[in-house]
C-alpha positions in Angstrom: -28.3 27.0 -45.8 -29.6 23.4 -44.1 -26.9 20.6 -43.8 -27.8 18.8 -47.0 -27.3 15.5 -45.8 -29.5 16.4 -42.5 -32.7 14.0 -43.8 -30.6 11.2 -44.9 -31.4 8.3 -42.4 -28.2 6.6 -41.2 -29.7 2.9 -41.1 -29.8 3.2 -44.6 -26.1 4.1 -45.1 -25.3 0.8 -45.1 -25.5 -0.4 -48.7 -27.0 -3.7 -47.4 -29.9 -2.6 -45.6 -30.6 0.0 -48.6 -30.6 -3.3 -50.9 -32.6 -5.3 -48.4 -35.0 -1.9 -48.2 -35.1 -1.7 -52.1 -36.2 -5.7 -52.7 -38.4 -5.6 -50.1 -40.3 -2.0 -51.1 -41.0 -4.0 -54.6 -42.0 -7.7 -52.9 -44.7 -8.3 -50.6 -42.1 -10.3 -48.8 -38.9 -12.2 -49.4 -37.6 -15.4 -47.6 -33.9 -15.3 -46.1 -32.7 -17.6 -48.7 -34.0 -15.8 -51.7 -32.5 -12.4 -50.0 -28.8 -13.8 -49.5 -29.3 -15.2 -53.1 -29.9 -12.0 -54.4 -28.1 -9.8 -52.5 -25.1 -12.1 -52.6 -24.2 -12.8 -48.6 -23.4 -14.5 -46.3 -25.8 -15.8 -43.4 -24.3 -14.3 -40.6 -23.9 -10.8 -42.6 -27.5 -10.6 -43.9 -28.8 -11.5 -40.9 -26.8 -8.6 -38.1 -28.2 -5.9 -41.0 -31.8 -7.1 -40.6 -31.5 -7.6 -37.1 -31.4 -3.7 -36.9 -34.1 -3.1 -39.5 -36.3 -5.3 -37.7 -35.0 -3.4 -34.1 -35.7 0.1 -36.0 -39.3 -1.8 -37.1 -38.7 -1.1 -40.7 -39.3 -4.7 -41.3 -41.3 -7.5 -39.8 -39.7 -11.4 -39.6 -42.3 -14.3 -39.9 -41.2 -17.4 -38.7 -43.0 -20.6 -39.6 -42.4 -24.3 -41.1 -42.7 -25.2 -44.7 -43.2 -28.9 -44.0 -40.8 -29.5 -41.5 -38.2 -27.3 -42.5 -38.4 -23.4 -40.8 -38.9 -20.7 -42.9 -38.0 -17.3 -42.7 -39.9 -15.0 -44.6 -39.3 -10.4 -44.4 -41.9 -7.9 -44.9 -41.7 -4.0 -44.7 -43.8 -2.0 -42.6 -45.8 0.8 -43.1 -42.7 2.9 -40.9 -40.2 1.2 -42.8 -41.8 2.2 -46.4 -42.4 5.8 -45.0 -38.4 6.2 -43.8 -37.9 4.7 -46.5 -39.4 7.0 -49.3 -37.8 9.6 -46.5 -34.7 8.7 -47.2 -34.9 8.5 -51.3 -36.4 11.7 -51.3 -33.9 13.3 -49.2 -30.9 11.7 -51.5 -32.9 13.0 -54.9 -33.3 16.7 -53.3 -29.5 16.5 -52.8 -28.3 15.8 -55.9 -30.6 18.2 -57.7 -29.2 21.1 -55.6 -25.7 19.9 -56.8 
């Protein structure tokens, strides 16, 4: 019998990065300040977990100004959304075999 947790992908064990993975699968993107809003974190926190999303290139940071203030803004990529769905499906076959 396979290991049942063999197609779980370990970025995604981190309950952060699976809410960051979850908002961003339902927004087109999401700016840093709306994602520690919602998410309920700290700067430095948020921003180590998508530091290794963006490193695995499940997400992609834009970086621009709004006036003269920066502005971060987070999308998810097309490898992101497919380890992703990966991931979910992996976590549904396991608890149906339960």
């Amino acid at each position: 019998m396979k290991n049942p947790i063999a197609d779980l992908n370990k970025i995604f064990d981190s309950r952060i990065r699976l809410g960051v993975m979850s908002v961003l699968v339902v927004n087109d993107e999401i700016g840093f300040n709306d994602l520690k809003q919602m998410l309920e974190l700290t700067d430095g926190n948020l921003a180590s977990h998508l530091t290794t999303l963006e490193q695995a290139e499940f997400i992609k940071v834009h970086k621009g100004f709004v006036g003269r203030k920066t502005s971060t803004t987070y999308t998810i990529t097309p490898l992101g959304k497919q380890a992703f769905k990966a991931h979910l499906d992996a976590l549904e076959k396991m608890i149906r075999k339960l």
